[in-house]
N, C-alpha and C positions, 0 to 999 in steps of 0.2 A: 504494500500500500504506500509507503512511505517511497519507492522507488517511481511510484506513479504519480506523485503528486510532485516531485522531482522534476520527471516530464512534461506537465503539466506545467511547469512554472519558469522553464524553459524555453516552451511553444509559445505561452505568452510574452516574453520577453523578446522574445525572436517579432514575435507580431509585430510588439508596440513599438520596436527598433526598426520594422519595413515597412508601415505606414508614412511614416516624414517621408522615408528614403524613396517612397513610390510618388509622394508627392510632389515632391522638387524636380523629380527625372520627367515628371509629367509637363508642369509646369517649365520645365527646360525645353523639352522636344514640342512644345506650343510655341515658344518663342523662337525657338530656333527655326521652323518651319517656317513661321510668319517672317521672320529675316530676309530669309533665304528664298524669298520668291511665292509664299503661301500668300492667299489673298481671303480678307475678311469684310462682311458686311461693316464692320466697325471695327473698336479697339479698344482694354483698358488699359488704363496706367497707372499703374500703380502708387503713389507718394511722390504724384507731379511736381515736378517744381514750380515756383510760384509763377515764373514767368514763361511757362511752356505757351501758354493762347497766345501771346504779344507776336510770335515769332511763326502761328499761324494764323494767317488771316481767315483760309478758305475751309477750316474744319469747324464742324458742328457740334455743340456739347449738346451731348443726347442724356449724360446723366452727371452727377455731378457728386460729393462727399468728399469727408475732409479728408478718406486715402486711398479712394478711387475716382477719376474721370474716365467716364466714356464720351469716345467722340470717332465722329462720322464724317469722310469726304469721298469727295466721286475722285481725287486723282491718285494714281495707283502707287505714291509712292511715298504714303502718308507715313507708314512706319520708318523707314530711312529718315524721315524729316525730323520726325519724332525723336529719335535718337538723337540724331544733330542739333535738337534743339532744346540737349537735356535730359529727354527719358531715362531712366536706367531700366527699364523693363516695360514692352509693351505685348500686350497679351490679345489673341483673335476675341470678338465677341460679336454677338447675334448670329453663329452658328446656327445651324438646321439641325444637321443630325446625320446619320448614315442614313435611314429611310428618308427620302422627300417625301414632303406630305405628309410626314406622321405627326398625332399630335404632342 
């Protein structure tokens, strides 16, 4: 019994140690994608700087809080800008899904 609650407290430690680490890789291959040539309906940003809007004129803030902006433009090369103007991390958003159409 004692060998199994051993196991047991193991598996969870194992878990609660691959949870972050799933999340960050996740969060990594979203931005890395979106760098790299991925295109998104939008974009957040994570702990904007204060003067990231000044520096764009033509994007839209579609949401706004004190440690996320999202925002929206039609030219295709909004996250490069983004960077260049400061981001330290910008994240795809208003994704669909693998299914089109689903709700």
């Amino acid at each position: 019994m004692a060998a199994h609650k051993g196991e047991l407290r193991v598996l969870s430690r194992r878990f609660v140690l691959a949870v972050p680490v799933l999340a960050v890789c996740w969060i990594a291959v979203l931005a890395l994608v979106l760098r790299f040539g991925g295109e998104a309906p939008a974009v957040f940003v994570p702990f904007p700087p204060a003067d990231l809007l000044a520096s764009l004129p033509d994007a839209a803030v579609t949401s706004v809080s004190p440690i996320l902006l999202t925002l929206r433009s039609d030219t295709p090369d909004l996250t490069q800008r983004l960077y260049a103007a400061g981001a330290w991390l910008v994240l795809p958003a208003g994704l669909e899904g693998c299914i089109p159409g689903a709700p």
